[in-house]
N, C-alpha and C positions, 0 to 999 in steps of 0.2 A: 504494500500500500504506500499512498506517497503521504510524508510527511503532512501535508493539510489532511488529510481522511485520519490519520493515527491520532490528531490534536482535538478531535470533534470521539474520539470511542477511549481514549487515554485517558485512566484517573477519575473513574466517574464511578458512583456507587453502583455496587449492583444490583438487579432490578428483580423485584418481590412484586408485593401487591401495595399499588398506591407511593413507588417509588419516585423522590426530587430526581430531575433531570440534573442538578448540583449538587457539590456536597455540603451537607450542613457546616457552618461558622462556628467550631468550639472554642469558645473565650474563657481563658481559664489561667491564673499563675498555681493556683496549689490543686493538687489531682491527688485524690481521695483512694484508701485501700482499704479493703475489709481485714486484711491480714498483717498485722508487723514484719512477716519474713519478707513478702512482695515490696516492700518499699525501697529496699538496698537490692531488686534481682534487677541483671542485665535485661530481663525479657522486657520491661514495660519500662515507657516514659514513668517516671515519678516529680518533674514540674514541668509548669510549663514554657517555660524556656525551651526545651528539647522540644519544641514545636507542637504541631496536629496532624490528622488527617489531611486536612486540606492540604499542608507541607509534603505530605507523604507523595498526594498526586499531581502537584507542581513539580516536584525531584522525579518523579514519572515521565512526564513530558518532557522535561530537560533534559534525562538521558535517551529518551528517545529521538530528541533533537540533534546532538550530539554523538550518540551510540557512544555513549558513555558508561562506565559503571558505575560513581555514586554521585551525586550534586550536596551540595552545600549551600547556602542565601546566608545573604547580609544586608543590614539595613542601609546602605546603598550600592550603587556600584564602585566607586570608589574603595568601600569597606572589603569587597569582594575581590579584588585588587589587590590589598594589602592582607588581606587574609592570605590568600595565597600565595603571596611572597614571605609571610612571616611561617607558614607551616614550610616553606622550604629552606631557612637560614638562621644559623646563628652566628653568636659573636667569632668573627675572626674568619669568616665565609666572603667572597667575592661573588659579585652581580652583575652580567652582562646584560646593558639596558639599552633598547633599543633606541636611536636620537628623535626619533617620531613621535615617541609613547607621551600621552594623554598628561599634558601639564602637573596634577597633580600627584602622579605616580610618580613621577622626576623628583617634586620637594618632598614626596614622601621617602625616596632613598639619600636624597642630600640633606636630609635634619633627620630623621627620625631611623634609618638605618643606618646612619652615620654615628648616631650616639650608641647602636648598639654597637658598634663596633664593625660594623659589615661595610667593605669599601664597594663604590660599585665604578663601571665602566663604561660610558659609554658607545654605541658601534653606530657606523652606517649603515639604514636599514637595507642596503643592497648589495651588503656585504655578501649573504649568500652561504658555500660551502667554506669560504675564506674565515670562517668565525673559529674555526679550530684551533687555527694561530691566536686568536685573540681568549684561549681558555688556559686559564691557570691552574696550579696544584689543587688551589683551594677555591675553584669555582663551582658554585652549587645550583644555580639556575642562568638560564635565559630568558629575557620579559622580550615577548616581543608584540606586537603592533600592527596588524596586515586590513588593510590600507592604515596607514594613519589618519588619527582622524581630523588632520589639519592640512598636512602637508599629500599624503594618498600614495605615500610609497609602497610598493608590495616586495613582502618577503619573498625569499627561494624559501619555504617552510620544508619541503623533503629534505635537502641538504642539509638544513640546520638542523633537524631533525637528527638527522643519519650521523653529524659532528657531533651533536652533544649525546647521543647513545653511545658513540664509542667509547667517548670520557666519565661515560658516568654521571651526564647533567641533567638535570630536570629542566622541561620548557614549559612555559607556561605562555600565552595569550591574549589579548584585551579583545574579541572577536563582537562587541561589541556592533561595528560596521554593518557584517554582512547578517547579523542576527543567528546567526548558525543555520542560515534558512541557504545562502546561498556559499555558505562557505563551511567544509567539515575538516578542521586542522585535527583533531585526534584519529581522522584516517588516514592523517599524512606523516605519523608520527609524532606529533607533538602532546605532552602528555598531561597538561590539563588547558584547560578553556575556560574565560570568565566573559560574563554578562553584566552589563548596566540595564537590568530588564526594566529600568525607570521607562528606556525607551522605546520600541517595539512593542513588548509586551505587557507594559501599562496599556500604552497607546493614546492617552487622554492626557500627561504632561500634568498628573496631580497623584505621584505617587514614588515614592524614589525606593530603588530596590535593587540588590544585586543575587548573583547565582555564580557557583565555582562547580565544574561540572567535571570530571577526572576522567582520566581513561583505565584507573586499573582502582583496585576494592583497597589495593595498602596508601595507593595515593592519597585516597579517600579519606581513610580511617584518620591518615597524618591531618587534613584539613581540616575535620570532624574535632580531633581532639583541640587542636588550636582553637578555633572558633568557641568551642566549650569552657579553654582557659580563659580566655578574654571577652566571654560574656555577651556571645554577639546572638542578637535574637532579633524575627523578625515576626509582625503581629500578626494573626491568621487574618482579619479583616482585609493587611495589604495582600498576603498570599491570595486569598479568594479573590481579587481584583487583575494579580497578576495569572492565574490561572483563569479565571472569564477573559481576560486579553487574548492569552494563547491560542483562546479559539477561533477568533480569529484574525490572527495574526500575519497569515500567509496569503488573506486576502484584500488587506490595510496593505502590508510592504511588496503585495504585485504594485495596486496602483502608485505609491510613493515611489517605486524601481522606476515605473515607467515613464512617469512626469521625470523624474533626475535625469534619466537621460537622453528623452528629446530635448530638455532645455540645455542641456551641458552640448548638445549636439549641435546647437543653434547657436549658441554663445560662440562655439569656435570661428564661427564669422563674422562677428560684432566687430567691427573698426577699434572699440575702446576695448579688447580682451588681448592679450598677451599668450594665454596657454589655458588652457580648462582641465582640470587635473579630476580626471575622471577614470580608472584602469581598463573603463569598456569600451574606450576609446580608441583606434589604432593608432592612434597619434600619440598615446602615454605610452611612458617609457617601457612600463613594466604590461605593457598589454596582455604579451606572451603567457606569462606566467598567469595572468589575471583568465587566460583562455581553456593555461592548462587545468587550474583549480576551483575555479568559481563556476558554481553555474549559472550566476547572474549578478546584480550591480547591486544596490539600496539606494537609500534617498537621499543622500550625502555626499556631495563633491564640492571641490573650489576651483576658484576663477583669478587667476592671476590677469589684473589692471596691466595695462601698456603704462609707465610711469606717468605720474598724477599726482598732484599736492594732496597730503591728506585729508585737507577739511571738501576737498570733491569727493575724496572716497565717501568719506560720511555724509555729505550732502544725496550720495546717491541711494546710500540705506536711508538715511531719513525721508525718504522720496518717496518708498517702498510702501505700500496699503497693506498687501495681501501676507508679505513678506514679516512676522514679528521680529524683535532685537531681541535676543535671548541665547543661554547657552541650552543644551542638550537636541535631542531630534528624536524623530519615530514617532511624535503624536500627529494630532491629526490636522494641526497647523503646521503653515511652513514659517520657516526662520531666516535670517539670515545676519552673518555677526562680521567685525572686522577684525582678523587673526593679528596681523600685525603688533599688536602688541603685545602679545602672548605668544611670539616665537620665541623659543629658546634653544636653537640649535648649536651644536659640537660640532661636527660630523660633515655637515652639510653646506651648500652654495648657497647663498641667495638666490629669492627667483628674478628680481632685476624687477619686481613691480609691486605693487599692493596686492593682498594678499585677500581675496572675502572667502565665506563658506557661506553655501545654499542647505538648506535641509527642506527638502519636497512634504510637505503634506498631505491632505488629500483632497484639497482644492480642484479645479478643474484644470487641465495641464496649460488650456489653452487661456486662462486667467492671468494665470501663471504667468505667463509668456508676456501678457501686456500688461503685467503689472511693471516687469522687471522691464519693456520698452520704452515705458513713457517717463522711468527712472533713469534709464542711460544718458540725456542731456545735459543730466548734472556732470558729467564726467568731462565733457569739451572743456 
């Protein structure tokens, strides 16, 4: 079955006489036992922090989205992110981080991994099989990034894969991008995968939430206990909203796929555009690879300006109706922000112009289109 048919039968009670089509909201911190020996047994939740039902059939979907073996959530994506980097390091451990990765995963290893003592490094995301040379004695993961979500570089993910198995490294992901709808890095080797399911899988931009999805039961377990140490819980109310998402979620990020790339299509002949960094593109760099492993795009690409005083760049988002000013994507609005000053590259070139990102929502494509026309005069 394809992934949309498994998301509609996935996780769902099973059906007696007079059975919900959902599953019931259990709210609950203290969970009651007839027995004092049950209260210390591995078999059952005993608070609720170790989640519900409804979490049960969210981590259901997730690994079937992924063909994963265990999921984990966190109260955001971000949290999800750093979960998964902390159940992989400790003091005196090295970080291969990729130069693309998601702003605050950066200052989370240059202050907060830093004081534990974890140095980290960062690589050009198209570095490729060449990251081998860049692993040390004492390196214990790979963060990587594919597309990023500013700049739209795409990994060689098998190769990096194939160098950090020889050495013994764990890789982990921000897959975030392609929703793991049109991208599957744990078939490619890579051995866990994290979501910011604030955005696809809300879908509505009023709920913030993350998911750590693993490819093997011991990866799992390491994520599992960390997230237990540090107290990270997510409420069944947000779970049942992100699990009502999932369902349909494959039919929200067809149409947002589609708007991203006839408008990123269109753009590449705008007078005032410089490059459209989109990987479904033949004209980006990393198409190839975007050909070999994706089976499709999302609603998020950028548009590098032909040079332009700043306050035109901004005059041209402020221009913008259709288009909100905000961070995140995947609801049902479209967005658009000015990256520029929230680059922080190592690694990497300039792109010689200003920098925006689109995020598609589910407006009409063709709205779309003349929202962002009648906005380009601000740019002369």
């Amino acid at each position: 079955m394809k992934d949309s048919t498994k998301f509609i039968h996935t996780g769902r009670p099973k059906v007696g006489t007079g059975t919900p089509v959902n599953r019931e909201i259990t709210r609950a911190s203290t969970l009651l036992f007839d027995k004092a020996e049950d209260l210390y047994s591995s078999d059952f939740r005993n608070y609720g922090r170790q989640g519900s039902a409804v979490h049960d059939d969210l981590a259901a979907i997730f690994c079937k989205l992924e063909l994963g073996e265990a999921c984990d959530f966190a109260p955001s994506g971000l949290a999800a992110c750093t979960l998964a980097i902390m159940a992989c390091v400790k003091s005196g451990d090295h970080v291969l981080l990729t130069d693309n990765c998601y702003g605050p995963v950066r200052s989370f290893a240059d202050t907060f991994l830093k004081r534990m003592g974890v140095t980290t490094t960062r690589f050009n995301p198209r570095t490729g099989a060449g990251i081998s040379e860049l692993i040390k004695d004492n390196t214990t993961l790979i963060w990587l990034e594919s597309p990023g979500s500013l700049t739209f570089e795409l990994h060689d993910l098998p190769a990096i894969a194939h160098a950090a198995k020889a050495k013994g490294v764990t890789t982990a992901i921000d897959n975030t991008w392609s929703g793991g709808i049109t991208l599957k890095p744990l078939t490619l080797g890579i051995d866990i995968s994290v979501h910011a399911a604030t955005k696809y899988f809300c879908g509505h931009s009023d709920i913030v939430f993350g998911a750590v999805v693993s490819s093997s039961e011991k990866i799992g377990k390491r994520i599992t206990a960390v997230r237990k140490q540090i107290g990270h819980h997510t409420s069944p109310d947000d779970a049942y909203q992100i699990l009502r998402g999932a369902r349909t979620v494959h039919m929200r990020f067809a149409r947002a796929e589609a708007s991203a790339l006839m408008l990123a299509t269109w753009l590449e002949d705008c007078d005032e555009v410089q490059q459209v960094l989109h990987p479904a593109l033949p004209n980006h760099p990393d198409h190839d690879i975007w050909a070999r492993d994706f089976t499709g795009g999302a609603c998020l690409f950028g548009v590098v300006l032909k040079p332009v005083a700043e306050a035109k760049v901004l005059a041209f988002i402020n221009a913008l109706n259709l288009f909100g000013i905000g961070y995140s994507y995947g609801g049902f609005e479209s967005l658009c922000i000015h990256c520029d000053p929230q680059l922080n590259r190592t690694t990497s070139e300039s792109f010689g112009g200003p920098l925006i990102r689109f995020a598609c929502g589910l407006e009409d494509a063709a709205d779309l289109k003349a929202d962002i026309a009648q906005a380009l005069p601000n740019l002369k």
